[in-house]
ZASEKOL-907413 format. One line per 3 residues: their letters; for each residue z, x, y negated of C-alpha. Coordinates in Angstrom, 3 decimals, decimal comma. Layout:
N
a) Z/X/Y | ...;
***
This chain:
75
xxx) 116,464/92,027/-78,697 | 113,388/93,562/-80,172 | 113,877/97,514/-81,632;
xxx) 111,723/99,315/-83,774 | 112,395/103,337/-85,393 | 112,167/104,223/-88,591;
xxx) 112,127/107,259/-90,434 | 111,919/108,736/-93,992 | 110,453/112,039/-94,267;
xxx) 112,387/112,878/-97,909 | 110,047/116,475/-97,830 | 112,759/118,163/-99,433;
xxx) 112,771/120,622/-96,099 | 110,044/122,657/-95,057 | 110,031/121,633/-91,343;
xxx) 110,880/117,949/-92,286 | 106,918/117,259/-90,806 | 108,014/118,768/-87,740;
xxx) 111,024/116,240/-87,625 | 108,990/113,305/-88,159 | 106,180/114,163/-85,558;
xxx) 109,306/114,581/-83,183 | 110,541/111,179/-84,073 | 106,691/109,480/-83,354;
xxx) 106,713/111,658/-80,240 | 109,884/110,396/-78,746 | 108,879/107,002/-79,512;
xxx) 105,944/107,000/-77,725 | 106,835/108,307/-74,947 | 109,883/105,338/-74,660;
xxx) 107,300/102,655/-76,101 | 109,259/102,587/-79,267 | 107,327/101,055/-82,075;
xxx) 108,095/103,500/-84,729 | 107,189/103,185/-88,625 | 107,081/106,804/-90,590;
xxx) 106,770/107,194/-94,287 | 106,890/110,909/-95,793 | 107,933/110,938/-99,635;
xxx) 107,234/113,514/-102,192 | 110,219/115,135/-104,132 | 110,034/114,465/-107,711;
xxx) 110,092/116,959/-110,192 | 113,448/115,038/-111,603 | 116,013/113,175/-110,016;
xxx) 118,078/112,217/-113,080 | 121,112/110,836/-110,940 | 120,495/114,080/-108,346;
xxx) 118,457/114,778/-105,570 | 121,011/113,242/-102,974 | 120,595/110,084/-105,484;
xxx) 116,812/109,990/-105,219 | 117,099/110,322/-100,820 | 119,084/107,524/-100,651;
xxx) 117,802/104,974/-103,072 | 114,628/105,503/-101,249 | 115,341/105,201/-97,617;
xxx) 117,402/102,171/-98,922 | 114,061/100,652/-100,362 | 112,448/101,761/-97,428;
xxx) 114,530/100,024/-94,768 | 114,584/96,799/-97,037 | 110,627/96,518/-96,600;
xxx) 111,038/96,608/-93,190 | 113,589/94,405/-93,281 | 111,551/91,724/-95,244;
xxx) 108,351/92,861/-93,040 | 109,617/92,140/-89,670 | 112,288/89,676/-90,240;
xxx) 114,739/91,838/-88,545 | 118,514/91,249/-88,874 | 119,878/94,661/-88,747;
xxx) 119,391/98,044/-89,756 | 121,458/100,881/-87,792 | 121,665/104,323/-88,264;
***
């Protein structure tokens, strides 16, 4: 079994950088390959903020997905 982190900094928080840099530190210190990707919130989310969040982390684990061949996603 191969494993690899992700995770989607949405930026909606202000100390969502210091989540992500505690995600990439974690990792490396288990050897976890780990792929980060910060976002910038729009200035409109027609369907709603919440909307917007998960549409993109959707998109984001589906590029991994198709990048690495991988068979699962869990969260």
């Amino acid at each position: 079994v191969s494993v690899r982190a992700a995770h989607l900094d949405h930026g909606l928080r202000p100390e969502s950088a210091e989540d992500a840099a505690f995600v990439a530190a974690r990792c490396a210190e288990l050897g976890i390959p780990c792929e980060l990707r910060r976002l910038e919130r729009p200035s409109e989310a027609p369907d709603g903020i919440e909307a917007w969040g998960r549409e993109e982390r959707y998109r984001f684990f589906g590029e991994l997905l198709d990048r690495y061949g991988a068979d699962a996603v869990l969260t």
